[in-house]
C-alpha positions in Angstrom: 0.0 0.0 0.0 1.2 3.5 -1.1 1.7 6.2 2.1 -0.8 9.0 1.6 0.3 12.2 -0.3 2.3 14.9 1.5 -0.2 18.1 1.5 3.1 20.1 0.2 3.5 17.4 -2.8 6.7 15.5 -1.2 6.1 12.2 -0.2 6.4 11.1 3.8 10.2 10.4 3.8 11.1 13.0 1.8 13.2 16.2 3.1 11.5 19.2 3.1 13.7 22.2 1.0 13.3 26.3 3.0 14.2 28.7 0.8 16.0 31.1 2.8 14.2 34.6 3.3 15.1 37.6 0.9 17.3 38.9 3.0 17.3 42.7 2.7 19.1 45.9 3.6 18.8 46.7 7.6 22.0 48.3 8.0 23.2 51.0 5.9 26.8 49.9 4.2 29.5 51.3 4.2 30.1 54.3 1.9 32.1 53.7 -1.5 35.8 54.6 -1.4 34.4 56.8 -4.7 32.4 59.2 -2.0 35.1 58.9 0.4 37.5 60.3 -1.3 35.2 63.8 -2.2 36.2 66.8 -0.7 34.9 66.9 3.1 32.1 69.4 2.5 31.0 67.2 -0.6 31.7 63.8 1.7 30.0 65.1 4.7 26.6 65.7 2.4 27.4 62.4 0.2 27.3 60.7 3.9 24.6 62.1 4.6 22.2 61.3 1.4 23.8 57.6 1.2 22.6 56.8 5.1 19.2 58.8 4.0 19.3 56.7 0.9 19.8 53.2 2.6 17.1 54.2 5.2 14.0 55.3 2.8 14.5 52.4 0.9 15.7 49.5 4.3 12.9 47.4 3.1 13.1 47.1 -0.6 17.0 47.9 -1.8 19.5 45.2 -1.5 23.3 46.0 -0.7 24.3 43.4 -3.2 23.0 45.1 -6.4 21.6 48.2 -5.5 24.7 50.1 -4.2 26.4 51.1 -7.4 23.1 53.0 -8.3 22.6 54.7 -5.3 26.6 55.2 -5.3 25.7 57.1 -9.1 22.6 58.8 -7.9 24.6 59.9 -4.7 27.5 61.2 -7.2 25.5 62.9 -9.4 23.4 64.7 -6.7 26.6 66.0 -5.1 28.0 67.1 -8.5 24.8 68.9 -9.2 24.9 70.9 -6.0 28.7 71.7 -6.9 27.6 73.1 -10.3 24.9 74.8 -8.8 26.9 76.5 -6.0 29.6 77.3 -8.4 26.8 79.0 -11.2 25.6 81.1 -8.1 29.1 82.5 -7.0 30.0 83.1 -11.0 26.9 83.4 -12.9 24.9 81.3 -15.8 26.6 84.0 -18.3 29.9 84.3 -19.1 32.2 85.8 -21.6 33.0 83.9 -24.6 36.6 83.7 -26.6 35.5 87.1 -28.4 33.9 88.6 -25.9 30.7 87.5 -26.7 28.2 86.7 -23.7 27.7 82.3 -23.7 26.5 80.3 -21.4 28.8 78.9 -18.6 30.5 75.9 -19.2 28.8 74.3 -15.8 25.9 75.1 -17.3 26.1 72.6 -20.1 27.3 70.0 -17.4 24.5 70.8 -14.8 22.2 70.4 -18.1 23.4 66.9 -18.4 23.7 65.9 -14.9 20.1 66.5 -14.2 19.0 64.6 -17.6 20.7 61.7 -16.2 18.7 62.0 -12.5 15.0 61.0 -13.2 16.2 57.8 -14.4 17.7 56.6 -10.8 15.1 58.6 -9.5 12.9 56.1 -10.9 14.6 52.7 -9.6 15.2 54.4 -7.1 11.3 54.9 -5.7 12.3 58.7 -5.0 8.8 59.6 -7.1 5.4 59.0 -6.4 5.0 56.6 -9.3 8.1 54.8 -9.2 7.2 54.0 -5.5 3.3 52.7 -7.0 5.4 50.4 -9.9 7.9 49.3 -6.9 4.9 48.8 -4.5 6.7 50.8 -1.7 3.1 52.8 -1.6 1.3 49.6 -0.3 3.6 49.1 1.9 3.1 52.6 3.4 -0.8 52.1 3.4 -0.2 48.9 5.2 2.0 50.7 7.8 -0.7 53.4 8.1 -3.7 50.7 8.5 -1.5 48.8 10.9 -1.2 52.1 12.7 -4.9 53.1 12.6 -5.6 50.0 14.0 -3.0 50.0 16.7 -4.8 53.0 17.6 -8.4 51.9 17.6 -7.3 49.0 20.0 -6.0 51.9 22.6 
């Protein structure tokens, strides 16, 4: 006589496989030696976005494969500031090679820096619709039900 089926599909005497949990990001890590090495000004607010970074996103980004775009992001955030501060100390205008008026050179780069930030804003979840597609806003609905019903028990 055959032993009955195993509700999970395994018979009796066979072992039972876990999949080990998604483990995910809990601690921030440890900043790239590529913001490290940025001016302290520049390294003190890269520090400061990265640890933000890490914490918005604790229960959805993974240190394994999501560092080097938050590292970018990061970068490119820091270099936009830069541009920015250095537009407002010398101006968006400045004289060209015949004396003509152009635009600054940083202004061209600050152009491109912030083309390349919606992207990574994106994968990110840093706008309301990338955190719908990434489910992070069901996540904060949950939290605020959980919450509301914490409360009601009170």
């Amino acid at each position: 006589m055959r032993p009955a089926a195993n509700p999970q599909g395994n018979s009796r005497d066979a072992a039972v496989v876990k999949v080990a949990p998604n483990i995910l990001a809990r601690e921030t890590p440890p900043l790239p030696e590529a913001l490290k090495s940025l001016a302290y000004n520049q390294r003190t607010e890269a520090t400061q976005l990265w640890e933000d970074l890490w914490s918005f996103g604790a229960e959805v980004y993974k240190p394994a494969s999501d560092s080097y775009v938050i590292e970018r992001y990061v970068s490119l955030l820091i270099r936009r500031h830069h541009l920015i501060d250095l537009l407002n100390k010398e101006g968006f205008i400045t004289e060209g090679s015949q004396g003509q008026d152009v635009a600054h050179p940083a202004a061209r780069l600050l152009i491109s820096t912030e083309a390349m930030l919606p992207a990574l804003e994106d994968r990110l979840g840093l706008s309301p619709e990338a955190r719908l597609r990434l489910g992070l806003a069901a996540v904060e609905s949950k939290s605020k039900l959980d919450q509301f019903m914490e409360d009601s028990d009170n």
